[in-house]
N, C-alpha and C positions, 0 to 999 in steps of 0.2 A: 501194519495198519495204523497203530498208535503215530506211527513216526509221520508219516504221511498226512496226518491230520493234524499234528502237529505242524509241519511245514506249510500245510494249507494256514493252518491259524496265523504263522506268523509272515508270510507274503501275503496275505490277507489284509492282517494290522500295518506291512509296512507302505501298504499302497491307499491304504484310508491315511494315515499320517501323512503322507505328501503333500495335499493338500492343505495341510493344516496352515495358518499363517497367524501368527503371533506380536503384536509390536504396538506400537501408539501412534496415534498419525496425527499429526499434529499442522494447521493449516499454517502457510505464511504470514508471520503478521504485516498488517496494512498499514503503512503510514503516508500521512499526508501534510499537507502544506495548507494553511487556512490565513486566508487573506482578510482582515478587517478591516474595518475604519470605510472609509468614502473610496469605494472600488467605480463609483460612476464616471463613465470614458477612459477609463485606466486599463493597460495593455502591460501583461508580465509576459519576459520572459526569461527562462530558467535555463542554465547552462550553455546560453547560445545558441539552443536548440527546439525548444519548446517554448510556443507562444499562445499565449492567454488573451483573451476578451474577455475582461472581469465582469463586464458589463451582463458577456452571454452566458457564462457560465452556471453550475447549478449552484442555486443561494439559496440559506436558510438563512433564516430572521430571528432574533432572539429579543424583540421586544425592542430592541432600542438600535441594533444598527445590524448590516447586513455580514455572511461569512460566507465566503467564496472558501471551497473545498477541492485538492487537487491529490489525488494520489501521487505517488512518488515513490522513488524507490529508494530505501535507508541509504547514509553517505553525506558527505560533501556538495553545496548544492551554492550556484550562482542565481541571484535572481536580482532583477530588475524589474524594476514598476513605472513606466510613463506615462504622463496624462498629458495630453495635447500638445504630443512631443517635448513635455519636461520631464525628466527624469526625479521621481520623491522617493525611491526606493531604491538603493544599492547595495545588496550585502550578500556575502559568503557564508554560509547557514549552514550546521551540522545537524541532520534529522537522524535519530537515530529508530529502531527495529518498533514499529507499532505504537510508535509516537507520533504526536500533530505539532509541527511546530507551526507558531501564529505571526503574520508578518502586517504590522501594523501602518495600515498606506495613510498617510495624513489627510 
């Protein structure tokens, strides 16, 4: 009888354990690309592949001039910036894990 409730207790414990889950979850970090200076009629685009309307984009204000914000994904990054089909923006950009890096359009 002893033995028996004994093995009930412990198929009991090993099936309430199973469920148990243990660990830290920790979210991806976000990084982005922040466009300042005079983004009006300005068109980025980034790796060849993704193309921006600086103009539509979501922009905050900081008092004195506008910041276009783009998510991105950490890494090596090509971007270009033209404004009425001139090019004021050329460069190879390393953004790294939950960083903003800031690309300043003249």
């Amino acid at each position: 009888m002893a033995r028996n409730l004994i093995l009930s207790g412990l198929l009991l414990l090993s099936i309430v354990s199973c469920g148990h889950y243990e660990g830290v979850v920790q979210p991806t970090p976000k990084s982005y690309l922040a466009f300042i200076g005079n983004t009006r009629d300005s068109v980025a685009v980034i790796d060849d592949v993704i193309t921006l309307n600086l103009d539509k984009e979501l922009q905050e204000t900081d008092g004195r001039e506008k910041t276009v914000l783009f998510q991105i994904a950490p890494g090596k990054h090509k971007v270009i910036v033209t404004r009425m089909g001139r090019e004021v923006v050329n460069r190879v950009i390393i953004v790294a894990d939950g960083a903003t890096k800031e690309i300043q359009v003249p």
